[in-house]
N, CA, C and O atoms as CSV, one atom per row, in Angstrom:
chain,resi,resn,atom,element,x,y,z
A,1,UNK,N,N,-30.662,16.919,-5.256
A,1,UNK,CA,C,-31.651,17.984,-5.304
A,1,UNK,C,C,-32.693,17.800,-4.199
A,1,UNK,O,O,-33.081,18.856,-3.699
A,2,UNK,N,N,-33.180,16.768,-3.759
A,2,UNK,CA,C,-33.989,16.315,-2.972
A,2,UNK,C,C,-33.430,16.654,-1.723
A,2,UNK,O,O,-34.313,16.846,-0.887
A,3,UNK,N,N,-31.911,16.846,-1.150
A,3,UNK,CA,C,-31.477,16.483,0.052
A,3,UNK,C,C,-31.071,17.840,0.444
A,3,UNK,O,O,-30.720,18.146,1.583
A,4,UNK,N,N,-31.154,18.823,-0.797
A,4,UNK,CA,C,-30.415,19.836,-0.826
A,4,UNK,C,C,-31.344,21.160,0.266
A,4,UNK,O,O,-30.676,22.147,0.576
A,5,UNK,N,N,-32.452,21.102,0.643
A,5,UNK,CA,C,-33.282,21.911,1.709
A,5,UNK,C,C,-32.364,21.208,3.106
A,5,UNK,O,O,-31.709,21.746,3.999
A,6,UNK,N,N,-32.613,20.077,2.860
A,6,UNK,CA,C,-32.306,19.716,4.857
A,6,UNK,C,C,-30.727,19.643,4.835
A,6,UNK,O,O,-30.104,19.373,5.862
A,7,UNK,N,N,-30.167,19.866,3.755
A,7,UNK,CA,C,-28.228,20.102,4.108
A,7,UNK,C,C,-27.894,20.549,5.238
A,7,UNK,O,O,-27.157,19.839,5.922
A,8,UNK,N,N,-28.295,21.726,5.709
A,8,UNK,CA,C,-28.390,23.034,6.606
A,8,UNK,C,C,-28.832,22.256,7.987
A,8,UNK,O,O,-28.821,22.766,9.108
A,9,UNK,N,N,-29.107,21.308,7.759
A,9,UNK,CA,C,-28.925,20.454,9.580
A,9,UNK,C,C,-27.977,19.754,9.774
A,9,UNK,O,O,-27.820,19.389,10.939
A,10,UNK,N,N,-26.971,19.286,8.729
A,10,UNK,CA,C,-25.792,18.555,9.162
A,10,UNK,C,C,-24.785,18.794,8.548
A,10,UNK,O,O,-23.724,18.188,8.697
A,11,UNK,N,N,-25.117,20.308,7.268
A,11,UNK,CA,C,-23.848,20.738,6.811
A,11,UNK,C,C,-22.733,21.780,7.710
A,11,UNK,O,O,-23.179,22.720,8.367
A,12,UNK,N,N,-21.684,21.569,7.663
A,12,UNK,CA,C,-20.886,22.892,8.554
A,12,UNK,C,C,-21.061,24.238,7.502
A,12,UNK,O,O,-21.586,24.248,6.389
A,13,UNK,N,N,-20.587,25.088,8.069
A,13,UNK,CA,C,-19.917,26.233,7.849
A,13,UNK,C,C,-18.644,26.451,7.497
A,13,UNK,O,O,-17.858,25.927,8.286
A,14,UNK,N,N,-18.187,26.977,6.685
A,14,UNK,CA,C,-16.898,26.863,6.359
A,14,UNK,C,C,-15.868,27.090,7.222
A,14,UNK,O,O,-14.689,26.740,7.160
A,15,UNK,N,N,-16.681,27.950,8.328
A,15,UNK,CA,C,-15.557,28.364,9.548
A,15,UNK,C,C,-15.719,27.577,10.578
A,15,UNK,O,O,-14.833,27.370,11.407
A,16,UNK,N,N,-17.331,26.866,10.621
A,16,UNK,CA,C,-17.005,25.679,11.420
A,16,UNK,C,C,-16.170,24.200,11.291
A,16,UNK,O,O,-15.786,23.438,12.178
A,17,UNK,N,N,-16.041,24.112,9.689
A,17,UNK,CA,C,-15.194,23.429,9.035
A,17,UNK,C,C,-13.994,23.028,9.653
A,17,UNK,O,O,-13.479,21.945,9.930
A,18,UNK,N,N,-13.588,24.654,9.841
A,18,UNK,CA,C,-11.797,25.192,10.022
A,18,UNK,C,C,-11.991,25.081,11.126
A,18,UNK,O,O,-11.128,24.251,11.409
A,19,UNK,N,N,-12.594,25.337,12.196
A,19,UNK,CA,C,-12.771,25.045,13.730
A,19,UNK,C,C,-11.352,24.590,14.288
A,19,UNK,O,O,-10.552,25.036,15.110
A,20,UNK,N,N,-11.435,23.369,13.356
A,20,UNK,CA,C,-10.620,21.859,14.197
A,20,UNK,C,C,-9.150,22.452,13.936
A,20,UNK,O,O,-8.454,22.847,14.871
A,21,UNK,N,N,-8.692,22.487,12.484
A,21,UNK,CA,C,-7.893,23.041,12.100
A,21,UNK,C,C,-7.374,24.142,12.724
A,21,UNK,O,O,-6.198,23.995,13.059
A,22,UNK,N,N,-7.861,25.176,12.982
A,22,UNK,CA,C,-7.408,26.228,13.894
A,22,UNK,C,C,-7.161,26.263,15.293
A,22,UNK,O,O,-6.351,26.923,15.944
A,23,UNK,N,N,-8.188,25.253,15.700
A,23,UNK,CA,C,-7.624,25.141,16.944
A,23,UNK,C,C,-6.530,24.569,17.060
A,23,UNK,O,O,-5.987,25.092,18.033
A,24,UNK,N,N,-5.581,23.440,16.443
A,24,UNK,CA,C,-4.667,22.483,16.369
A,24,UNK,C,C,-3.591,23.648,16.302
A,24,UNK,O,O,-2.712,23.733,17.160
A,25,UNK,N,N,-3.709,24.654,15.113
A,25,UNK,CA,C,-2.247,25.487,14.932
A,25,UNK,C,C,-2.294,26.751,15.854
A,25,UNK,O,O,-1.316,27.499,15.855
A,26,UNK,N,N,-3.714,27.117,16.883
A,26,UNK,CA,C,-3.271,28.219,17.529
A,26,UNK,C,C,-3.764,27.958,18.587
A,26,UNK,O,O,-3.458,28.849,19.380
A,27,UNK,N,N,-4.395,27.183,19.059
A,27,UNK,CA,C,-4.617,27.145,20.874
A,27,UNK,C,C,-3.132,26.898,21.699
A,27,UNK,O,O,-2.284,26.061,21.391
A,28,UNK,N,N,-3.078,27.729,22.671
A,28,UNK,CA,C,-2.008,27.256,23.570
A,28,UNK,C,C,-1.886,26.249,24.115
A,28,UNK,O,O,-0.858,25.755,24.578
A,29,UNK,N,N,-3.383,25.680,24.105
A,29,UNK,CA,C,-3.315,24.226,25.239
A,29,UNK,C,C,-2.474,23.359,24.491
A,29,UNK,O,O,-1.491,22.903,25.076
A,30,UNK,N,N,-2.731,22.963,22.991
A,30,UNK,CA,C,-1.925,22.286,21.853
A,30,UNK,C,C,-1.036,22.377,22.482
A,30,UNK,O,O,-0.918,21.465,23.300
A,31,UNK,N,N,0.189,23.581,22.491
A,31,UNK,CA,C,1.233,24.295,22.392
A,31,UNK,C,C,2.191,23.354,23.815
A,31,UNK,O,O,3.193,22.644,23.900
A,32,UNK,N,N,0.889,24.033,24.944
A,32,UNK,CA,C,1.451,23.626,26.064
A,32,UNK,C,C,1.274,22.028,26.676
A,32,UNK,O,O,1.794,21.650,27.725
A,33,UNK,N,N,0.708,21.465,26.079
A,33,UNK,CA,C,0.618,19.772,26.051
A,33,UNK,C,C,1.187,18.461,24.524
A,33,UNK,O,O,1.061,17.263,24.271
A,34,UNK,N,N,1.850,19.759,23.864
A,34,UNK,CA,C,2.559,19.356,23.190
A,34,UNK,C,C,2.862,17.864,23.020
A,34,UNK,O,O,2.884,17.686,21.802
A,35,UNK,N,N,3.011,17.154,23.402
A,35,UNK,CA,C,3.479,15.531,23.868
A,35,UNK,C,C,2.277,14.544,23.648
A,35,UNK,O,O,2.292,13.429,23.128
A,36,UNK,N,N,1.197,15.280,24.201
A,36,UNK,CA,C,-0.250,14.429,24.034
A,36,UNK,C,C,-0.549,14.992,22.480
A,36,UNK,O,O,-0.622,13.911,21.897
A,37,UNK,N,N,-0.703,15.712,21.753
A,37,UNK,CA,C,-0.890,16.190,20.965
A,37,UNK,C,C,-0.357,16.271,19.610
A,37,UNK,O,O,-0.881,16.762,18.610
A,38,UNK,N,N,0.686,15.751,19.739
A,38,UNK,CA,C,2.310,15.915,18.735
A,38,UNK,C,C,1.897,14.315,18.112
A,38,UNK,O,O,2.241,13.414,18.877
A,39,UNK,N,N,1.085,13.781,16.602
A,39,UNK,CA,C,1.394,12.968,15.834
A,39,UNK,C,C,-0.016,12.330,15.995
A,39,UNK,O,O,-0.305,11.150,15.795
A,40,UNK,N,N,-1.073,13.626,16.510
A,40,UNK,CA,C,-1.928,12.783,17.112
A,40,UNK,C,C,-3.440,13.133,15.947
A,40,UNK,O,O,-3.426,14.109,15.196
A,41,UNK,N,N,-4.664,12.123,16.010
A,41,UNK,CA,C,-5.400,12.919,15.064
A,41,UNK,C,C,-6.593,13.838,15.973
A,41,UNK,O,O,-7.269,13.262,16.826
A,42,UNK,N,N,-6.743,15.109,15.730
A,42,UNK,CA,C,-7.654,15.578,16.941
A,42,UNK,C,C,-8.814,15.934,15.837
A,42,UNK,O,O,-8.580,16.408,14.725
A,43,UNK,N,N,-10.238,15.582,16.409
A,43,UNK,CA,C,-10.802,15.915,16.034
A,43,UNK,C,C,-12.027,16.759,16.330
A,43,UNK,O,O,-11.527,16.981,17.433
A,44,UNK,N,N,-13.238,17.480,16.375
A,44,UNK,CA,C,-14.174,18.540,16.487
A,44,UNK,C,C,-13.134,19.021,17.708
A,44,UNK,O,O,-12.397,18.282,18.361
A,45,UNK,N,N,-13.282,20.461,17.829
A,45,UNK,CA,C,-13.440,20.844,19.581
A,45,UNK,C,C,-12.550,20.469,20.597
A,45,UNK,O,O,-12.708,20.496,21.818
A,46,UNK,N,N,-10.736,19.798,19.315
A,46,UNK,CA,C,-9.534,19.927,20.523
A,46,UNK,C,C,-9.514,18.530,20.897
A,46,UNK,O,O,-8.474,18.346,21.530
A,47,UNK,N,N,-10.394,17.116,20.769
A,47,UNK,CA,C,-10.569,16.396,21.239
A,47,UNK,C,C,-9.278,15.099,20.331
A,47,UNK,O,O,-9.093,14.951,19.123
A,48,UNK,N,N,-8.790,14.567,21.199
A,48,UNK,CA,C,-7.756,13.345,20.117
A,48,UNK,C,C,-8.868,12.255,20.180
A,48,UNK,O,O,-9.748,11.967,20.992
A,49,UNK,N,N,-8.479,11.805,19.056
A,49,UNK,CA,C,-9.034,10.496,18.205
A,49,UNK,C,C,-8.020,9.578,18.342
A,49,UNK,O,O,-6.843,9.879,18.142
A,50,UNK,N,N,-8.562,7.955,18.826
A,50,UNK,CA,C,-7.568,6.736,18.427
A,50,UNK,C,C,-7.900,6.873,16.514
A,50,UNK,O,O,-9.006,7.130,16.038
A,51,UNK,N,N,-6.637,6.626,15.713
A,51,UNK,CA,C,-7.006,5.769,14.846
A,51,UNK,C,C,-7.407,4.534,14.645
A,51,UNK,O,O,-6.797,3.497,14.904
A,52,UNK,N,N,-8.477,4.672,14.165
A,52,UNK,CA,C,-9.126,2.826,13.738
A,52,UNK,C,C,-8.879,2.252,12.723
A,52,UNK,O,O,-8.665,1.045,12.832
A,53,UNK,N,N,-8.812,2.840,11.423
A,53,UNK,CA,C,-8.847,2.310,10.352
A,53,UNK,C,C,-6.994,1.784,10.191
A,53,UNK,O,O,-6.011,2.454,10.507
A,54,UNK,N,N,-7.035,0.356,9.583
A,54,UNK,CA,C,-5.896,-0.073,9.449
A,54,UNK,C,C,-4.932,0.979,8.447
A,54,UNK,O,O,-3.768,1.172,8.796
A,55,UNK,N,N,-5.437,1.616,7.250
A,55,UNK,CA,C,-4.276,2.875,6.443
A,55,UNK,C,C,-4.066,3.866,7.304
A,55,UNK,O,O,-3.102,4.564,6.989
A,56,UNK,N,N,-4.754,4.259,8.517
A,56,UNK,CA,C,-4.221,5.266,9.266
A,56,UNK,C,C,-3.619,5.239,10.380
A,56,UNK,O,O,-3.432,6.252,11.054
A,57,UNK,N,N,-3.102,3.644,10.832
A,57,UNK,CA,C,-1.942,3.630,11.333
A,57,UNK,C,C,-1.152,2.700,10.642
A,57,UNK,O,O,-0.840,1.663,11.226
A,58,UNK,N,N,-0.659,2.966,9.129
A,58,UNK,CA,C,0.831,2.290,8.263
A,58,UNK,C,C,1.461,3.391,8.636
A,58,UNK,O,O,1.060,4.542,8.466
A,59,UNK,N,N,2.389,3.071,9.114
A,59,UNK,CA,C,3.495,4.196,9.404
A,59,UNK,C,C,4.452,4.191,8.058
A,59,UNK,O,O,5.211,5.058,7.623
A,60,UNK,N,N,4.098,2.796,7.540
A,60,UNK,CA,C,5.025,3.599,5.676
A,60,UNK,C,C,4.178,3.937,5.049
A,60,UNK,O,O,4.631,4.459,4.030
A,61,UNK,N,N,2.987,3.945,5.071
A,61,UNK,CA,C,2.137,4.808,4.152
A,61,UNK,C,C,2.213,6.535,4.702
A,61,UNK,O,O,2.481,7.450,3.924
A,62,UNK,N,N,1.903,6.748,6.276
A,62,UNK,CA,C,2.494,7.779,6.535
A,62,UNK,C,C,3.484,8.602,5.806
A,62,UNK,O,O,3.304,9.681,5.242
A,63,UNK,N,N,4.844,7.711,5.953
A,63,UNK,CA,C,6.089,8.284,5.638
A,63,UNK,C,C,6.287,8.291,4.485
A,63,UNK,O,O,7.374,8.759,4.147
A,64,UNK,N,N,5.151,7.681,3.153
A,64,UNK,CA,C,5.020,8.057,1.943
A,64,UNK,C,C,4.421,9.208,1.314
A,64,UNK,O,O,4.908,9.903,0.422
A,65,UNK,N,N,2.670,9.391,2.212
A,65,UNK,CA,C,2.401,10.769,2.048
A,65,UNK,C,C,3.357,12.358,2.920
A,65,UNK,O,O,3.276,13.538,2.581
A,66,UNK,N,N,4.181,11.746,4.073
A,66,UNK,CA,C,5.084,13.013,4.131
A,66,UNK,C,C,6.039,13.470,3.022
A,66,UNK,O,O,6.002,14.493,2.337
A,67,UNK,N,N,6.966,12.375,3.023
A,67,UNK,CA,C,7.686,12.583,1.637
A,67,UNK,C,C,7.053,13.887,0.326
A,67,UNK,O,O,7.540,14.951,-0.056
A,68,UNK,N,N,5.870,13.196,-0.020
A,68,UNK,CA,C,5.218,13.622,-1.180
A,68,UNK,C,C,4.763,14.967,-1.054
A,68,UNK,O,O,4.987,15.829,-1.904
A,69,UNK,N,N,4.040,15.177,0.143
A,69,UNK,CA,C,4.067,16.039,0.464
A,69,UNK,C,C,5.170,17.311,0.400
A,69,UNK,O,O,5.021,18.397,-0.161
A,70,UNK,N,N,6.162,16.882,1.055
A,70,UNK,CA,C,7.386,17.762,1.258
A,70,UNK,C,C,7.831,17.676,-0.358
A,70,UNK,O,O,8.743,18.499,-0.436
A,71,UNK,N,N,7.705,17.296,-1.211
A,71,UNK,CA,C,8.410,16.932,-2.739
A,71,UNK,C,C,7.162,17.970,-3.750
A,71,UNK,O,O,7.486,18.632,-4.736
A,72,UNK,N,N,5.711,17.869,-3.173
A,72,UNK,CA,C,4.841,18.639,-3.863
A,72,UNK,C,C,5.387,20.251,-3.538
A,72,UNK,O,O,6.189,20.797,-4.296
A,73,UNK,N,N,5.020,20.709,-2.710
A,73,UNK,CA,C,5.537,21.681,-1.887
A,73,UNK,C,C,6.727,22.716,-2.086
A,73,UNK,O,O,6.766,23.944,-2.010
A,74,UNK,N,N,7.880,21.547,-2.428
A,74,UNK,CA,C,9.105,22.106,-2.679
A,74,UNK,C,C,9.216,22.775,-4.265
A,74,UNK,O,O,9.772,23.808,-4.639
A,75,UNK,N,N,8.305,21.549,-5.171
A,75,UNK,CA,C,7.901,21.647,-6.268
A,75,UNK,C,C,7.003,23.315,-6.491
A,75,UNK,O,O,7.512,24.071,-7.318
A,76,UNK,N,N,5.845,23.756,-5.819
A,76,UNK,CA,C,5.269,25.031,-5.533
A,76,UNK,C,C,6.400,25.918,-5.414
A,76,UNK,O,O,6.445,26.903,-6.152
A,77,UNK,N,N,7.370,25.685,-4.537
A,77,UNK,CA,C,8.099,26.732,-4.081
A,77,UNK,C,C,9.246,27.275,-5.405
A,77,UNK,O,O,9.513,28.388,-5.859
A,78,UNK,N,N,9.725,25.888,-5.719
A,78,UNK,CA,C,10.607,26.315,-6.946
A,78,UNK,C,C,10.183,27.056,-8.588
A,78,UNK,O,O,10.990,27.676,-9.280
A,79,UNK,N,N,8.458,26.743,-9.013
A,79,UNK,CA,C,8.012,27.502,-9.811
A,79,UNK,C,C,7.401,28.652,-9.363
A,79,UNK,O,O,7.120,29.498,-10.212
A,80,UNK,N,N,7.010,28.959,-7.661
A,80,UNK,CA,C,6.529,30.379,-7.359
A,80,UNK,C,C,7.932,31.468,-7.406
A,80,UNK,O,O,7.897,32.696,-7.340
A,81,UNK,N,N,9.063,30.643,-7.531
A,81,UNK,CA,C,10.425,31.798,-7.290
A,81,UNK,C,C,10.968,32.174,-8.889
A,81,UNK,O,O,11.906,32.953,-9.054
């Protein structure tokens, strides 16, 4: 309650939120540099990030949340039909 006036200096916008996100699935530069970009984490404004933290480069933890992913998903698809 106390913090809740000055939010509005370091909270986003919901569309500034999506910024990052949107740029990743529709800028061409993505598209056309594909290679630099492909597995990579980008973050504000198009920019790639090294990962630092040791869980975000396990490549079997990776290949556990893809899995799950693809298994949640499939799961959506078979009770939306």
């Amino acid at each position: 309650l106390i913090m809740r006036p000055y939010l509005w200096v370091i909270a986003l916008t919901p569309l500034q939120g999506a910024f990052t996100t949107l740029f990743a699935a529709t800028n061409s530069r993505v598209w056309d540099n594909r290679g630099h970009f492909k597995g990579q984490y980008i973050v504000e404004f198009g920019k790639v990030e090294e990962l630092t933290t040791v869980p975000a480069r396990d490549e079997q933890l990776a290949h556990t949340l893809w899995k799950t992913t693809e298994a949640v998903i499939e799961t959506m698809n078979d009770t939306a039909s």
